[in-house]
C-alpha positions as CSV (number, residue, x, y, z in Angstrom):
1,X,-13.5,18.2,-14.1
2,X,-9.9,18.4,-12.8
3,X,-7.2,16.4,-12.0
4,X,-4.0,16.1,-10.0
5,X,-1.5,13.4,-10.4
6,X,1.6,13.6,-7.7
7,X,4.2,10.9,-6.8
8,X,6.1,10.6,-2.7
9,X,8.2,8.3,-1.8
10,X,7.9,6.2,1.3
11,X,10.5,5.0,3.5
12,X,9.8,1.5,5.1
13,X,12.1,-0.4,8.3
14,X,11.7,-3.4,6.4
15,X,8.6,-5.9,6.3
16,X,5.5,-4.8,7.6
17,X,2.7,-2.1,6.9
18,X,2.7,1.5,7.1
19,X,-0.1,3.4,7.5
20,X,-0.3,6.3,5.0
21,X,-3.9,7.2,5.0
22,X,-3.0,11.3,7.0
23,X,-0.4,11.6,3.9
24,X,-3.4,10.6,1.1
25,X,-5.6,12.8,3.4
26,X,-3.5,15.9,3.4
27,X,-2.4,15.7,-0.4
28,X,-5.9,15.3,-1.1
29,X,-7.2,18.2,1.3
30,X,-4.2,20.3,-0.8
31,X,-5.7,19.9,-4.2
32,X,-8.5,21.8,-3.1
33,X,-10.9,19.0,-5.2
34,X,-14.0,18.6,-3.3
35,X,-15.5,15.4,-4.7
36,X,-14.6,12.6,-7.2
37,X,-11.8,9.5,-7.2
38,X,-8.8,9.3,-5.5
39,X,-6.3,6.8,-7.4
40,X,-3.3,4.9,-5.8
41,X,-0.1,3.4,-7.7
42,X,2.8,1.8,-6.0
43,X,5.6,1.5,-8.6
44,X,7.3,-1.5,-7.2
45,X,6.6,-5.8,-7.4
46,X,7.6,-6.1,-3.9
47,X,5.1,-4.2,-1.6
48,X,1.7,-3.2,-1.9
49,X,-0.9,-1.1,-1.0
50,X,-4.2,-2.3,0.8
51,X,-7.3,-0.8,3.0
52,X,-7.0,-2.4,6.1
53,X,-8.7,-2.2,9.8
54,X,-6.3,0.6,11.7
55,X,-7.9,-0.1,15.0
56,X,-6.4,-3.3,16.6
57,X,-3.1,-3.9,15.3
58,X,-3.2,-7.5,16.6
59,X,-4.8,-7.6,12.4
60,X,-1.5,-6.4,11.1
61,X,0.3,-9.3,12.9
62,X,-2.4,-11.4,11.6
63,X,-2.0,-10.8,8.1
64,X,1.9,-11.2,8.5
65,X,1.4,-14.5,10.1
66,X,-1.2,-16.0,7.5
67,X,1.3,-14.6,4.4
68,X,4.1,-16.4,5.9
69,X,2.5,-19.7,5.8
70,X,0.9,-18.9,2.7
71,X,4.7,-17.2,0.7
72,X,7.2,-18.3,3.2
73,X,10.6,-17.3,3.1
74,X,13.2,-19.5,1.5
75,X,11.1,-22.1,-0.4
76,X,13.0,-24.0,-2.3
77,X,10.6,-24.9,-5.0
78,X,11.1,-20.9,-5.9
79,X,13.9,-20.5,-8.6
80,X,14.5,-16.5,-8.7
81,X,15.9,-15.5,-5.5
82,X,18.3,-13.5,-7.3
83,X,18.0,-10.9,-4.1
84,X,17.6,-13.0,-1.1
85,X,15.5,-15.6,0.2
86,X,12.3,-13.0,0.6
87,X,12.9,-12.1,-3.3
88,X,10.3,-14.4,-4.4
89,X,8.0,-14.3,-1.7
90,X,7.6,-10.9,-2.1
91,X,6.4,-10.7,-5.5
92,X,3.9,-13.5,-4.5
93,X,2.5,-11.3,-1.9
94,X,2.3,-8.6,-4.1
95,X,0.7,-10.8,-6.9
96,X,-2.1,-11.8,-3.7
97,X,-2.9,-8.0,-2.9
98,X,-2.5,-5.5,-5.1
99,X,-0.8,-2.4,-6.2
100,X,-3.3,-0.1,-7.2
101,X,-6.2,1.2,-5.0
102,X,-9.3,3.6,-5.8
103,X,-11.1,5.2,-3.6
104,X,-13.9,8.1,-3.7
105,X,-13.9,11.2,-2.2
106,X,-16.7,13.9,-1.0
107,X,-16.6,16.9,0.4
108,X,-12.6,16.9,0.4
109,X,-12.3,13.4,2.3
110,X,-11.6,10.4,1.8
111,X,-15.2,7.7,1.8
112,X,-13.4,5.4,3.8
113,X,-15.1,3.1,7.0
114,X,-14.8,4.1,10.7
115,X,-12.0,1.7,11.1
116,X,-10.5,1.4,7.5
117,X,-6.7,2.8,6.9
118,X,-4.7,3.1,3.5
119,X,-1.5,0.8,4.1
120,X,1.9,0.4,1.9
121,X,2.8,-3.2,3.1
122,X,6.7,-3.8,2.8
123,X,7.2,-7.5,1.4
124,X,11.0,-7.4,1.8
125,X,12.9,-7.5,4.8
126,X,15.3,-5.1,4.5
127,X,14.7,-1.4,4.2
128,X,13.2,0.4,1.3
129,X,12.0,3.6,-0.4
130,X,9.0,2.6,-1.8
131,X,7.4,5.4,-4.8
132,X,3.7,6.2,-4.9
133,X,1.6,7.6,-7.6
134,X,-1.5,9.4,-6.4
135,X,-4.1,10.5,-9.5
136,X,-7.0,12.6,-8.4
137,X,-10.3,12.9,-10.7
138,X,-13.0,15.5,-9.6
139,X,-14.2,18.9,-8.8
């Protein structure tokens, strides 16, 4: 058994999700591990990572409508908004999703769906460099 464990940083235009499954795929495919568990960390309580349909983007505008009704911008019953009115939002979105992802891999790829994509999801609306922590477990 072998591992890897690697860290890249991402640059996002602001709020919205970026597809990084190629990046995962080509660290992954440099390792030269063959099969075993592919582990995602996003160091940050304002973004997040999901696997998402990478197909229609119509489900990416989805998800941003549905998250604004559900966290929107500039409630006032939120008392930290230290950093803007998407500061607290943000971490509620990230609280909703999540910040750590696992997923197997055989024969050098990643097991994912036909239509399924690895996604860093920017909660904040300005610009950020977003750090994540890939650990690899295998042969």
């Amino acid at each position: 058994m072998r591992q890897c464990l690697e860290e890249w940083t991402v640059a996002t235009r602001g709020r919205g999700l970026v597809e990084i499954t190629d990046e995962v795929s080509r660290r992954l495919s440099a390792s030269g591990l063959r099969t075993g568990l592919c582990t995602l960390h996003l160091r940050h309580t304002s973004a997040s990572l999901l696997i998402q349909e990478n197909a229609d983007p119509d489900v990416r505008v989805d998800l941003e409508r549905f998250f604004a009704k559900l966290a929107p911008d500039g409630d006032s019953a939120h008392i930290h908004s230290c950093e803007g009115p998407d500061d607290m939002p943000a971490h509620i979105r990230t609280a909703l999703t999540a910040v750590n992802l696992s997923i197997p891999f055989r024969d050098g790829v990643l097991v994912l769906g036909t239509w399924q994509g690895i996604y860093l999801w920017e909660h904040r609306h300005a610009p950020h460099r977003r750090s994540i922590a890939m650990h690899l477990l295998g042969d």
